[in-house]
C-alpha positions in Angstrom: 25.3 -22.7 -6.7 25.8 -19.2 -5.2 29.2 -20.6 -3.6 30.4 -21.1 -6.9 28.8 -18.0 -8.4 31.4 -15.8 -5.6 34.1 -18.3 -7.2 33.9 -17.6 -10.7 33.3 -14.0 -9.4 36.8 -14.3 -7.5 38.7 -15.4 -10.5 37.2 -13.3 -12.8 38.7 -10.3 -10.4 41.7 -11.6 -9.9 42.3 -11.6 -14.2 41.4 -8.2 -14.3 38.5 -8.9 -16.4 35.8 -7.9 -13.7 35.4 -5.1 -11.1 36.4 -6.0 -7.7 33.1 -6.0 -5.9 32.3 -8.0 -3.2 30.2 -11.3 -3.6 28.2 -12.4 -0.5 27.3 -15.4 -0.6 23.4 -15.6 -0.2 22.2 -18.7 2.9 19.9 -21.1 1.8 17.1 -19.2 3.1 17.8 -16.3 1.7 18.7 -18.1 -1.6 15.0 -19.6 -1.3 13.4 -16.1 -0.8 15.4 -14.7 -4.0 14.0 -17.5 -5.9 10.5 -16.6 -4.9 10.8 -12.9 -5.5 12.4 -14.0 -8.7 9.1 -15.8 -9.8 6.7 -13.6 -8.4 8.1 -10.9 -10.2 8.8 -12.3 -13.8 5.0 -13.4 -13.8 3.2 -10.4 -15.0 0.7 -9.6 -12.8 -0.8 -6.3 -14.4 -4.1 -5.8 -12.9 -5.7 -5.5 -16.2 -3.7 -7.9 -18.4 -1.9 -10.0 -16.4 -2.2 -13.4 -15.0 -2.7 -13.3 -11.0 -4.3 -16.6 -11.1 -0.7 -18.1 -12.2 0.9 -16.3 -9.3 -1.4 -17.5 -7.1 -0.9 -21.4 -8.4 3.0 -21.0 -8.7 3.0 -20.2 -4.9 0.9 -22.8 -3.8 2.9 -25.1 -5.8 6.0 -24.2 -4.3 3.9 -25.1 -0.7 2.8 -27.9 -1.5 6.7 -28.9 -2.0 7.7 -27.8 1.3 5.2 -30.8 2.8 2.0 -28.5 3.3 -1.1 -30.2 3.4 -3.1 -29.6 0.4 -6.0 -29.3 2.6 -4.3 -26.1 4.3 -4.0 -24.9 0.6 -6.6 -22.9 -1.7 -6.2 -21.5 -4.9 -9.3 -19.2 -5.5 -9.9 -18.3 -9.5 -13.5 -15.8 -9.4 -12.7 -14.8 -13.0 -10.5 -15.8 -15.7 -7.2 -14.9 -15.2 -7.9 -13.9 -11.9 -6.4 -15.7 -8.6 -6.4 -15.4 -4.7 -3.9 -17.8 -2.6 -5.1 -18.9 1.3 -3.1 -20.6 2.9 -2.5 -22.0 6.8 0.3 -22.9 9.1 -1.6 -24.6 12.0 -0.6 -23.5 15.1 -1.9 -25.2 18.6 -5.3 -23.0 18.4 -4.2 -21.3 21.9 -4.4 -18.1 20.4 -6.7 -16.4 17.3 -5.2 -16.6 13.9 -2.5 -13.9 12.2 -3.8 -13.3 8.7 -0.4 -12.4 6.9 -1.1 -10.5 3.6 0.1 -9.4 0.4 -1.3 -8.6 -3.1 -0.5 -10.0 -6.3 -1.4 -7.7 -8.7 0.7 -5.0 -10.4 0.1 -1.9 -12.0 1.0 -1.7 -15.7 4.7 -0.7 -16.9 5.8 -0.9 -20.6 9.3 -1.4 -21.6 10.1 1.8 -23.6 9.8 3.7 -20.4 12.3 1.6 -18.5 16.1 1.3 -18.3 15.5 -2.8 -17.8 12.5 -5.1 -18.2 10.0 -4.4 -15.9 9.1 -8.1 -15.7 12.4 -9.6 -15.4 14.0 -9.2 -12.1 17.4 -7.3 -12.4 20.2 -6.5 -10.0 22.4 -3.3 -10.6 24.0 -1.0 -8.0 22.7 -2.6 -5.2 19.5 -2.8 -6.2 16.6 -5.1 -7.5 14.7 -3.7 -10.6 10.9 -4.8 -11.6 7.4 -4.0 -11.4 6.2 -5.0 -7.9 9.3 -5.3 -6.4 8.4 -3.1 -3.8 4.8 -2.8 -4.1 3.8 -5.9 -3.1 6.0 -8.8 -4.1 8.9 -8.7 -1.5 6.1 -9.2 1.2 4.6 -11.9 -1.1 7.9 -13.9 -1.3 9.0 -12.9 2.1 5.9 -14.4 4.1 5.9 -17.5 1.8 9.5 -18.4 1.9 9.4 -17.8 5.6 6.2 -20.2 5.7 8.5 -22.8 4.1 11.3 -22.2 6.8 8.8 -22.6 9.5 7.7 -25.7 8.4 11.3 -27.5 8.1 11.8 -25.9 11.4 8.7 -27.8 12.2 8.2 -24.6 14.2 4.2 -24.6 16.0 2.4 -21.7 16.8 0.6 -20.5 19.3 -2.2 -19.8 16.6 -2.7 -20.4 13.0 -0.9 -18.1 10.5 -3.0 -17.5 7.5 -1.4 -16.7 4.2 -3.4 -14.7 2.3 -2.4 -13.4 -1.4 -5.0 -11.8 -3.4 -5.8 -10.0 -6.7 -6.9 -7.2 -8.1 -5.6 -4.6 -5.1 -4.1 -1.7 -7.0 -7.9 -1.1 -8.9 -9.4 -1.0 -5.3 -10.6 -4.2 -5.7 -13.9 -2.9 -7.3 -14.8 -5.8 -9.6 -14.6 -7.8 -6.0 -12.6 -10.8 -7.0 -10.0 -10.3 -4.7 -9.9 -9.8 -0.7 -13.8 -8.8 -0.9 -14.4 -12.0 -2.5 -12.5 -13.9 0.1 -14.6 -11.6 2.7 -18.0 -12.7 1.2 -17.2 -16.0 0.2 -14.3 -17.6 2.4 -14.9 -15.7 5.2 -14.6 -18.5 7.8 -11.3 -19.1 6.4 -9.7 -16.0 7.0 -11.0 -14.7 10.2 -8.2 -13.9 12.2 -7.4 -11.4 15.4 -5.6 -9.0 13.0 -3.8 -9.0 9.9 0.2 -7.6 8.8 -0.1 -6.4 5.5 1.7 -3.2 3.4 1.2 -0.1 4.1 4.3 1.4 6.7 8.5 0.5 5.5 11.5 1.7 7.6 13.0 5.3 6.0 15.8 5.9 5.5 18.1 9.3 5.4 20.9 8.3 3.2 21.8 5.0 4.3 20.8 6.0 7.8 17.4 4.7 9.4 15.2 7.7 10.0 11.9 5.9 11.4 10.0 2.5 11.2 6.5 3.0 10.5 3.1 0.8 11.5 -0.1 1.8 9.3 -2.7 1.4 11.4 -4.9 3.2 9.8 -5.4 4.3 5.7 -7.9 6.8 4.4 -10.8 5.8 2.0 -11.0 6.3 -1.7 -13.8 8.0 -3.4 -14.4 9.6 -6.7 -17.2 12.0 -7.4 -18.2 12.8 -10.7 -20.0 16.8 -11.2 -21.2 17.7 -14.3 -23.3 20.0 -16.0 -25.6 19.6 -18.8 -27.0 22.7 -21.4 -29.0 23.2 -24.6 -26.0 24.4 -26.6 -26.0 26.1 -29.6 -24.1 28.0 -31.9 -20.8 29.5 -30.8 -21.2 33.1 -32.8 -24.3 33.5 -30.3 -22.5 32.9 -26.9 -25.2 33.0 -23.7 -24.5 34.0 -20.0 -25.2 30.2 -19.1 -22.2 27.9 -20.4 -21.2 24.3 -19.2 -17.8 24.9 -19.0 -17.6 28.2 -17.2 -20.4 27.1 -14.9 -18.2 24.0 -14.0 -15.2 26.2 -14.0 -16.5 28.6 -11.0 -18.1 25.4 -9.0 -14.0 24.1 -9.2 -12.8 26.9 -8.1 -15.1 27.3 -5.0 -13.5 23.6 -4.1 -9.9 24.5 -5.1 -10.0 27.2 -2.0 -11.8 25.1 0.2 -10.1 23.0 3.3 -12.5 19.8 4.8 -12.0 20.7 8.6 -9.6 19.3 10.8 -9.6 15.9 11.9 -6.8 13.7 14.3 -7.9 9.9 15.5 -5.5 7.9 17.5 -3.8 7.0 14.9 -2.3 10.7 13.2 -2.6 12.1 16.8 0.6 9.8 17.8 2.2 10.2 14.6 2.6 13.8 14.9 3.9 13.5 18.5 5.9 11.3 17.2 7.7 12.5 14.3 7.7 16.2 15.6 11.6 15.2 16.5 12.3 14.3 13.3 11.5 17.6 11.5 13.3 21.1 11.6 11.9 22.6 15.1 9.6 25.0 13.6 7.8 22.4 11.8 8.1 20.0 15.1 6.9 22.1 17.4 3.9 22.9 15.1 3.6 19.2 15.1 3.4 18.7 19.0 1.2 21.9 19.1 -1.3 19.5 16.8 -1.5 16.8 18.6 -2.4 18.2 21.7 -5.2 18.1 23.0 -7.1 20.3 21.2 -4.8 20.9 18.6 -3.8 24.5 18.1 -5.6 26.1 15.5 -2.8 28.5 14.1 -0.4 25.3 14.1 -2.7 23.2 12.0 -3.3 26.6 9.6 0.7 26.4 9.2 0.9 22.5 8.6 -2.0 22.5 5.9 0.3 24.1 3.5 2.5 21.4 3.6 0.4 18.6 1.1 2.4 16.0 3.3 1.2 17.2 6.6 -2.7 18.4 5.0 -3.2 15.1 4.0 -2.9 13.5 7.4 -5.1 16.5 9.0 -7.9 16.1 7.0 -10.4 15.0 4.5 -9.1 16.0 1.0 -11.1 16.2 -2.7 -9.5 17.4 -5.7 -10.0 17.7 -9.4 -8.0 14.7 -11.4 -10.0 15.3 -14.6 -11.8 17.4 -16.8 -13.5 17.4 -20.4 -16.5 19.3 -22.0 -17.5 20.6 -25.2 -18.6 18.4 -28.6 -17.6 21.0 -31.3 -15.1 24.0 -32.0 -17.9 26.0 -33.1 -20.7 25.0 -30.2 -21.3 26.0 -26.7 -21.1 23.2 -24.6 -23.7 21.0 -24.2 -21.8 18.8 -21.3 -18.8 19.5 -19.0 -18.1 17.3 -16.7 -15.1 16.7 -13.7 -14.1 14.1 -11.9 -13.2 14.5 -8.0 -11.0 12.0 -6.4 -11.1 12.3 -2.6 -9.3 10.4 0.1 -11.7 10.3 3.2 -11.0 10.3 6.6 -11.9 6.8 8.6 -15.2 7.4 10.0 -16.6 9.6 7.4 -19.7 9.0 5.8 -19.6 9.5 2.4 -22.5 10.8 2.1 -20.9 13.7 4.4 -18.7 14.0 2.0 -20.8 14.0 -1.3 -23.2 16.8 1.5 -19.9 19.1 1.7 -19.2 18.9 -1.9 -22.7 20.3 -3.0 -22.8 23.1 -0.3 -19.1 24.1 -1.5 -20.0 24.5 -5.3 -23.1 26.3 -4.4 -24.8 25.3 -7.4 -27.5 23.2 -8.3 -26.8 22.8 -11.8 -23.7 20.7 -11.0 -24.9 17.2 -10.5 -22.6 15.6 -7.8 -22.7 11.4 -8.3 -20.7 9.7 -6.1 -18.7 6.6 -8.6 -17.5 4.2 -5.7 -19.0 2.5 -2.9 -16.2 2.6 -0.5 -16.0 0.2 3.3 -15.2 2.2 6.3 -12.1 1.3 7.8 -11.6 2.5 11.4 -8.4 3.2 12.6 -7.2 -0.2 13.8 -5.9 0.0 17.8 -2.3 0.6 18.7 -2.4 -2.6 20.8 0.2 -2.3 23.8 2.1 -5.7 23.7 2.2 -5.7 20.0 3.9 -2.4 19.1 6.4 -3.0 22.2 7.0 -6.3 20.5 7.9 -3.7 17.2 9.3 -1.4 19.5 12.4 -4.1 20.2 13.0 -5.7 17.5 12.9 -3.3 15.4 15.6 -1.5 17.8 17.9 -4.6 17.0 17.8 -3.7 12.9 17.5 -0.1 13.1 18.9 1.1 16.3 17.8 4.7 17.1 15.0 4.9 14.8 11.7 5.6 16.3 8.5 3.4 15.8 5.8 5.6 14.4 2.2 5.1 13.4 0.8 6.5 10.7 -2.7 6.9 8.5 -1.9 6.1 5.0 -3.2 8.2 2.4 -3.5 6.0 -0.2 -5.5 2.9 0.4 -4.5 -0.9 0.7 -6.8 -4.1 1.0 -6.2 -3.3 4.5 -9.6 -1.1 4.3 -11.2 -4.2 3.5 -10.1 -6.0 6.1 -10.7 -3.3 8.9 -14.5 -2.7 7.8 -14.9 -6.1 8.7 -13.6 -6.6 11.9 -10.3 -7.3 11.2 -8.1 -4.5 12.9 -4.7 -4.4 9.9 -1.4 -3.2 10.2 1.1 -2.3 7.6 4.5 -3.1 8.4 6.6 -4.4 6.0 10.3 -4.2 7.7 11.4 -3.2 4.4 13.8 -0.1 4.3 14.4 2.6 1.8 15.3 5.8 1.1 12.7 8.6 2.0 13.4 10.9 -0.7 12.7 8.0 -3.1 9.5 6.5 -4.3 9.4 4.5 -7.2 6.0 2.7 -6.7 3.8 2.7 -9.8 6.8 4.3 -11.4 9.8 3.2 -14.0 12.2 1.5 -12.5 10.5 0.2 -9.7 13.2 -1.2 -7.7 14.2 -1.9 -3.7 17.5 -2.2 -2.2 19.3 -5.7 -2.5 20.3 -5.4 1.4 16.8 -4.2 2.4 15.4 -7.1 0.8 17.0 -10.0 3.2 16.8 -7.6 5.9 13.2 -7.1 5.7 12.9 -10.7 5.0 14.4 -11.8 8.5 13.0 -9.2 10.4 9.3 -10.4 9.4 10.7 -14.2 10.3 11.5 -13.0 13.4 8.4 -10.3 14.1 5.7 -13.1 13.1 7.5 -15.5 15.2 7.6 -13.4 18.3 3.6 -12.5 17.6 2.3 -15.8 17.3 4.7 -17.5 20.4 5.3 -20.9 20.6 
């Protein structure tokens, strides 16, 4: 089909009636992955209105196909609409299990704000457009149509690999029908020495790889909610005491304040790292950091780069604010909500501790809204990132492997809390200036998409042996 595709292409050219760009013809198993990605993405998976239990069905159908027992598959459904796929390539057992991972749920995206459809896949100048294209269905398609080559490879295993697609990711997971219902409920089936998930991509400088990235460690999500409560009254008989200014001053105090410095294993290495890759001010700052101690007046001049701040410390900020009932009435209520991303090993009650001491002011109630794992940094095992370390020299020759503490937060968290050390490496490239995740016109590159494809073939082979 594609042969003929590059034909009609060819002909079309050669009548003047198209532009002359090239046509490469796409292998079978690339041809199989497209097809996946092509699925995966125009089923909309929207956390809160989608249909992740269809994903979840459609790619266990498509095993099931490829001659996989249906024993070795499970389609999980905890709520309507809701779906988590586990599924195993037996190995010979010689080794612990690989869990590799993906989520299947999407963040919402409505037409009028896209150039395309978000939930039809499109290709234009050189890339593929649609929600989840990047964030997480290209590792979804990716390990399953790479599952289906192993298995008409008849390719064994040191150790199981365990598929594992789940729901409900980008919300946290915090109605726990996704990968914290597979941890309470299927445990046994997912156990595993570690896990590849999302979390660290190759970047890019123009075209040019810059550095490949393993997340082996993420910080944890938390929101706080502070509020203050008054009697009120008429606004033409304003008091000293007032919701909102009270509030007001406690948000200040926290807008000025900086949690204290913190480096694990993890951030310690990607500053030593990276330092090369900045301008040499901002590197040697950078090596200065992760010393050992870290210089003081080196982490002062990082922390006022948000980038940098974020991997040196705990960090809360105000995302929200409302107060007041009436035009003409002092407030009876004003209330803020605080979202922090928390260091791995952090308590949150610390946390909830620091914020209370920082406002100074008992009349702000501080209630903590989530009840967050812990998530350790996971260990920068020798043999496996010198397994990286060369093959990702082979794709992207002179780019550095660096690890790196996400900010954000992935089901890795999850996974880590419960003794499951998880690394995000996704081998997909793209630009570092660019980051259209949650955004319109999600989209990745066409030729990052087959690379990254073949590189995880090759990565998971050279993991599990056999």
């Amino acid at each position: 089909m594609t042969t003929m595709k590059c034909a009609a292409r060819a002909l079309l050219a050669l009548a003047g009636t198209l532009a002359t760009t090239p046509c490469l013809a796409r292998t079978p198993n690339e041809e199989l992955a497209f097809d996946i990605f092509k699925e995966l993405v125009e089923i909309n998976t929207v956390t809160a209105t989608g249909d992740t239990a269809k994903a979840a069905e459609a790619m266990a159908a498509r095993l099931r196909a490829a001659g996989f027992d249906a024993r070795d598959i499970h389609v999980f459904n905890p709520a309507s609409r809701k779906g988590n796929l586990v599924a195993k390539l037996r190995g010979t057992g010689a080794r612990r299990p690989i869990i590799l991972m993906a989520h299947l749920d999407v963040v919402e995206a409505r037409r009028e704000d896209w150039t395309t459809d978000p939930f039809t896949l499109v290709e234009k100048d050189g890339h593929y457009y649609g929600r989840g294209t990047g964030d997480d269905k290209f590792m979804a398609a990716a390990f399953v149509a790479n599952l289906i080559r192993y298995k008409r490879e008849g390719y064994r295993p040191e150790r199981d690999l365990i598929l594992v697609l789940a729901t409900d990711e980008e919300v946290a997971d915090r109605d726990k029908l996704g990968i914290r219902w597979l941890l309470a409920n299927q445990r046994a089936l997912i156990d595993a020495e570690y896990a590849l998930n999302e979390g660290g991509g190759v970047g890019l400088d123009k075209g040019r790889p810059l550095r490949v990235s393993v997340q082996a460690s993420e910080k944890v999500y938390a929101n706080f909610r502070l509020e203050v409560r008054d009697a009120g009254g008429h606004s033409a008989l304003p008091a000293r005491t007032n919701a909102i200014y009270r509030l007001a001053d406690g948000l200040a105090k926290l807008g000025r304040f900086d949690f204290p410095l913190q480096l694990n294993a993890t951030t310690r290495e990607y500053f030593r790292r990276a330092a090369d890759l900045e301008e040499p001010k901002i590197g040697a700052d950078m090596k200065a950091v992760a010393a050992q101690p870290p210089d003081a007046e080196a982490a002062a001049r990082l922390s006022q780069i948000p980038r940098f701040n974020a991997q040196l410390r705990t960090t809360c900020t105000a995302t929200m604010l409302e107060g007041g009932h009436a035009e003409n009435a002092l407030p009876q209520l004003a209330r803020a909500l605080v979202n922090c991303r928390v260091m791995p090993g952090v308590a949150l009650e610390e946390v909830k501790a620091t914020l209370v001491r920082v406002l100074g002011d008992d009349g702000i109630a501080v209630t903590a809204l989530d009840e967050p794992s812990g998530s350790p940094p996971s260990p920068l095992e020798p043999a496996m990132m010198a397994t990286i370390e060369k093959l990702a020299a082979e794709f992207w020759p002179g780019a550095p492997v660096i690890p790196v503490m996400s900010s954000g937060a992935t089901d890795g968290a999850f996974l880590r809390s419960a003794g499951i050390p998880t690394y995000g490496h996704s081998g997909l490239s793209g630009e570092v200036t660019e980051n259209r995740a949650h955004g319109r016109d999600e989209r990745i590159l066409v030729k990052s998409f087959y690379e990254g494809q073949e590189y995880l073939y090759r990565l998971v082979k050279l993991l599990a042996g056999g």
